[in-house]
N, C-alpha and C positions, 0 to 999 in steps of 0.2 A: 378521323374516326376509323377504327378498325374494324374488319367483318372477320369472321370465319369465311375462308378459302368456299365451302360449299354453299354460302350464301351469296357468291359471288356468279353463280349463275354457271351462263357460256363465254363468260368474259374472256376466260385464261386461253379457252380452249380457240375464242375468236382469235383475240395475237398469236396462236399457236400456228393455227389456217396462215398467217401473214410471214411462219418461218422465225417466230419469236421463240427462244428457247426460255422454256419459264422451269422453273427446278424448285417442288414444294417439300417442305420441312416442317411436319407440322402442319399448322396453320399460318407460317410464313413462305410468302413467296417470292423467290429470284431470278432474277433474270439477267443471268453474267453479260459480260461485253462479247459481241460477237460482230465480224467484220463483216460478214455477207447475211446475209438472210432471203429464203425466196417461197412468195406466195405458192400455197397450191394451186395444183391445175389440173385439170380435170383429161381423162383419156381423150377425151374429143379437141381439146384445145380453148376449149370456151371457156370464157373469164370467170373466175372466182366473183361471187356476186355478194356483198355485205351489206343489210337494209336493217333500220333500226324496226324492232318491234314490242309491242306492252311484253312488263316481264312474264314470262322467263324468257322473253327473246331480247337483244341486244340492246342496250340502252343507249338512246339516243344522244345522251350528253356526250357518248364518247366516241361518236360514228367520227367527230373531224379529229380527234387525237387519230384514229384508226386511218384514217387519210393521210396526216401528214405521215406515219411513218411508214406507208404504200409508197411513200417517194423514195424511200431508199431501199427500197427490196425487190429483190430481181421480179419481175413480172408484170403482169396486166391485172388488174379490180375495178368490177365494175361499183361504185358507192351510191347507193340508195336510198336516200332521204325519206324516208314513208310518212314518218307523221306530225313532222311542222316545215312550216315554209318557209323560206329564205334562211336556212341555215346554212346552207352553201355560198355564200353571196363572197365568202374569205376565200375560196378559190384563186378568185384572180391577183392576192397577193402572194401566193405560193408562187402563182405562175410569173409573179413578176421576178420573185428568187428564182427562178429557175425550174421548177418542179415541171414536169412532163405532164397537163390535166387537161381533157377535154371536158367541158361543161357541157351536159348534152341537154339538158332544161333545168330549171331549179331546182328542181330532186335529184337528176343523177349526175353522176361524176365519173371518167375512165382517168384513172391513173397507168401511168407509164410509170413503173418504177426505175430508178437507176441503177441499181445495183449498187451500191455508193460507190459508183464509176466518179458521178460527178454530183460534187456536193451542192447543195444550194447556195446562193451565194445575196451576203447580207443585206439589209433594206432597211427602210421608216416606214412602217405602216402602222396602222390605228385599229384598236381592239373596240369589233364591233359589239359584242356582248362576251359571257363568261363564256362558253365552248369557245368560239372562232378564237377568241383572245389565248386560251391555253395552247391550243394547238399552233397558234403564232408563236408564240413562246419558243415549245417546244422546235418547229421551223428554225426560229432563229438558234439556237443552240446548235442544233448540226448543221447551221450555215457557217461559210466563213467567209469570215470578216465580223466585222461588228455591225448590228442591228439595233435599231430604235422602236419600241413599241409605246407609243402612244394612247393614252385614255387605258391606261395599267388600273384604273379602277374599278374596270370590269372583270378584270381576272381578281383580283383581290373581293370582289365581291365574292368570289366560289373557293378562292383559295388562302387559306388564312397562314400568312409568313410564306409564303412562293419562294420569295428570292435566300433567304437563309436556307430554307426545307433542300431545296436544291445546289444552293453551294455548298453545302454539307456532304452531298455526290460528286463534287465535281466542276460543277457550272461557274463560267465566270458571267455572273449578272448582277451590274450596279443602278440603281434609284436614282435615277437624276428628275430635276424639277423643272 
């Protein structure tokens, strides 16, 4: 489904905060390949802080897309879960790729970005529902090696044709049984 760019909120402008170059035409938006990226930071040095809230504030189905890709940009972010529980609980597979995440309770999260110094590197894990499942996804995609996502029904519950939509960019992702 497509919006208009302005009915997309603070979305654009949140991956912007994370050092995402997004480049609008229209009401298309792109967001070319870039080798570095780095959160802002504030004069004091305190972490960049992102918490999902009712709109116009950030939607929560995309706070863990917004996490996995803190793993590969230079900096610190603090992720704040505010209004459901155990959506963090996929944490500890990131951490098993590699990704730099302190779990500080089941709301918040500090990511250590890498810089993509150092890539995540591939797994089998299990897709706990549709967000934790995408942002797996995506995880597995800039790991290397090959990865295994298990219980793919949950992403496919949110995302209709994933693995075509995305090997159309790029992605080498095959349907196994």
């Amino acid at each position: 489904c497509n919006a208009a760019v302005k009915e997309l909120g603070i979305i654009p402008d949140t991956f912007r905060r994370l050092g995402i170059r997004i480049e609008q035409e229209g009401d298309d938006l792109f967001v070319p390949k870039q080798e570095h990226y780095e959160i802002e930071s504030f004069i004091d040095g305190s972490f960049m802080t992102f918490s999902d809230a009712p709109w116009p504030g950030f939607t929560p189905d995309l706070l863990s897309v917004l996490l996995v890709v803190s793993t590969q940009a230079k900096g610190s972010v603090l992720i704040h879960q505010k209004m459901f529980e155990s959506r963090l609980f996929f944490v500890d597979k990131l951490i098993d790729m590699g990704a730099q995440i302190i779990l500080c309770d089941p709301h918040r999260a500090v990511v250590v970005g890498h810089d993509n110094q150092r890539r995540l590197h591939a797994g089998r894990m299990t897709s706990p529902d549709i967000r934790a499942g995408i942002a797996l996804l995506i995880a597995a995609m800039s790991a290397q090696g090959t990865s295994r996502i298990d219980n793919v029904g949950q992403i496919d519950r949110g995302y209709e044709n994933i693995e075509a939509r995305l090997c159309s960019l790029g992605a080498k992702i095959k349907r196994v049984e």
